[in-house]
C-alpha angles and dihedrals in degrees: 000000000000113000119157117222091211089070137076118233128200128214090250088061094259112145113202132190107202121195113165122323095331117082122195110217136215153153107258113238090252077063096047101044088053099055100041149203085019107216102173137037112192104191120179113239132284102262089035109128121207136185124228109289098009114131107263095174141317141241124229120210125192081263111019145038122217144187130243109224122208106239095191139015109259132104118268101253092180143009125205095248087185086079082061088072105017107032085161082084100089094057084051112048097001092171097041119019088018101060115136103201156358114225129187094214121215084216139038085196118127118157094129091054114101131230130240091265097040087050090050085055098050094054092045094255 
């Protein structure tokens, strides 16, 4: 299980790389490797603002749809278009080609984000 230790994790699966003020946005490989062969990648649009926790999109897998949590408050400033055509990405480079979104966050603030430990744990890993 793959699972960088450079990176913050949320309880939902959600990986998130955080510089500066602007967070990329992803599903961590335990959640990839769950759901499946991924087919399809919703994402809200770009403007869009969203607090912590809110639905932002969802993924759908060949047997299961699922939603895309917020992990922190900010507005979605890009989305990763290549998931339009090659969704699979996400199965196959879920923490680089496979990213979901870009976010300028309000606040840098995450103390409810987990670590990469505290995130193996929480998966039973």
């Amino acid at each position: 299980m793959n699972i960088p230790t450079h990176l913050k994790y949320t309880k939902d699966h959600e990986w998130i790389l955080i510089k500066g003020d602007i967070a990329t946005i992803g599903i961590t490989d335990f959640a990839q490797g769950e759901l499946g062969d991924i087919v399809y990648v919703e994402i809200e649009k770009v403007g869009e603002s969203f607090s912590k926790e809110e639905v932002f999109g969802t993924v759908e897998a060949v047997k299961t749809v699922s939603d895309l949590f917020m992990p922190l408050t900010g507005e979605i400033i890009d989305i990763n278009q290549t998931l339009n055509e090659k969704p699979e990405l996400v199965n196959e480079d879920p923490y680089g080609r496979g990213w979901m979104i870009k976010v300028k966050l309000n606040s840098p603030e995450t103390t409810s984000l987990l670590n990469s430990e505290e995130y193996k744990k929480l998966i039973g890993g």
